[in-house]
C-alpha positions in Angstrom: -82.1 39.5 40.3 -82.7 36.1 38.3 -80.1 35.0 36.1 -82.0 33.6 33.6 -84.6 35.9 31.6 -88.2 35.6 31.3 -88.8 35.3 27.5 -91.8 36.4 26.4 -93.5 35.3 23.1 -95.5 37.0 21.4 -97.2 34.6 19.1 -99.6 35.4 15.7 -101.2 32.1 15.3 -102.3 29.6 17.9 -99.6 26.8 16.6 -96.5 27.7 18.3 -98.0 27.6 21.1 -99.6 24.1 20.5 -95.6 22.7 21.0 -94.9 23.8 24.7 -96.3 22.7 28.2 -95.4 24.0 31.8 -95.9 28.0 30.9 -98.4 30.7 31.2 -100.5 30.9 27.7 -102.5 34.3 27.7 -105.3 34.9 25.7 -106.7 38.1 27.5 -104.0 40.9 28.2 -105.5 42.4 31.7 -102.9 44.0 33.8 -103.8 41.7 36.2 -103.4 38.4 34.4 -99.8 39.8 32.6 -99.0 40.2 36.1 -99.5 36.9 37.7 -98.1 35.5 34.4 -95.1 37.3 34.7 -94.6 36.2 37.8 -95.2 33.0 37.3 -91.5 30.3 37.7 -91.5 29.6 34.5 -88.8 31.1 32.2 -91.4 31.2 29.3 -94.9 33.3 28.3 -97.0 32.8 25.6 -98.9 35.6 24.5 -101.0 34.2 21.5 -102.4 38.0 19.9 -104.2 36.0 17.1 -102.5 38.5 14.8 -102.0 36.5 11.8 -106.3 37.1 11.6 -106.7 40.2 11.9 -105.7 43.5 9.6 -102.5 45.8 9.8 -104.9 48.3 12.0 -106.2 46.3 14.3 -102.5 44.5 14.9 -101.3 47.8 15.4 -103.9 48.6 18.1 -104.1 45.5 19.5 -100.0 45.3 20.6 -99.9 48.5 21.2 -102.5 48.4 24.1 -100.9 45.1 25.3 -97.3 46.6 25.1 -98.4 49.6 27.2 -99.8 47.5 29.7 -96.6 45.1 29.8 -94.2 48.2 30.0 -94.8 49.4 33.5 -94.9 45.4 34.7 -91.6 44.8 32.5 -90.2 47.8 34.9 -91.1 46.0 38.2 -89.9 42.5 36.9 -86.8 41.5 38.9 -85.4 39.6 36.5 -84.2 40.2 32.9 -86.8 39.7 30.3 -86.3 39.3 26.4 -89.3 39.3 23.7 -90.0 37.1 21.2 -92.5 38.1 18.1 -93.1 34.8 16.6 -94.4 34.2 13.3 -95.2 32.2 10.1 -91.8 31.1 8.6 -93.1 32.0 5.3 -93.4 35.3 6.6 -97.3 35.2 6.3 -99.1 37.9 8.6 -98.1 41.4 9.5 -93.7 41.0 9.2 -92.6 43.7 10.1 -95.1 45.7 11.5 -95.5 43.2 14.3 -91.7 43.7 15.4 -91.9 47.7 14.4 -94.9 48.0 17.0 -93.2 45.8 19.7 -89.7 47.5 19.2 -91.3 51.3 19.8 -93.5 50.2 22.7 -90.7 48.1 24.8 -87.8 49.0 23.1 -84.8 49.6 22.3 -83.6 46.4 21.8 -79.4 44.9 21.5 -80.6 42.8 18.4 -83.9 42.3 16.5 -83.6 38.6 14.5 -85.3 37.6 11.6 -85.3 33.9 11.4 -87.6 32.4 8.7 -87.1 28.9 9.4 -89.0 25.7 10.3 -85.7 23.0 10.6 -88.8 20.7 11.8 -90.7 21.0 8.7 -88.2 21.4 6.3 -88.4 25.1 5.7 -84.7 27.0 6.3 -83.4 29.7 4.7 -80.1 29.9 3.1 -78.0 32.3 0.8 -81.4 34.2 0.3 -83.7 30.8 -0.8 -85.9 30.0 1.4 
């Protein structure tokens, strides 16, 4: 098995994933294409959901179907994997539902993080100000 895990990012908004080259970047969640990106060298995926557009309902549907197709590809994967749910830092879009939906599909997880920062753009969070 691989030491180093494949970290997959589940992204709400098309921005995050504006600031990285070199790794899969899925906007379609066949079986198929989650396999060949998952199998891909590189340590990172980028799953860009589009979330932050669309309503609590449709977020729910919409990772559900994609967690239950990554599950059973998650299971195969011969290396350890960790997930990412990245968001808005200002917590805009669907906090928590996002991370409630991802936790029950490919869960349990050792630690769930909520980190509403931007260090970049000047946005931390510190003794409960953000």
């Amino acid at each position: 098995m691989a030491s180093s895990p494949k970290i997959i990012v589940f992204d709400d908004d098309p921005t995050g994933s504006q600031t990285v080259r070199g790794c899969p970047l899925l906007l379609e969640f066949s079986s198929p294409s989650l396999a060949a990106a998952l199998a891909d060298p590189s340590p990172l995926l980028f799953l860009l959901t589009n979330s932050r557009a669309l309503d609590a309902e449709e977020v729910r549907i919409k990772l559900t179907l994609l967690c239950r197709r990554l599950r059973p590809l998650l299971d195969q994967l011969e290396r350890p994997w960790l997930v990412v749910s990245r968001g808005d830092s200002t917590l805009r879009g669907h906090t928590p539902l996002e991370h409630d939906v991802i936790r029950a599909e490919l869960g349990p997880f050792h630690a769930s993080l909520l980190v509403p920062a931007f260090p970049q753009g000047g946005r931390t969070t510190k003794n409960g100000v953000h």
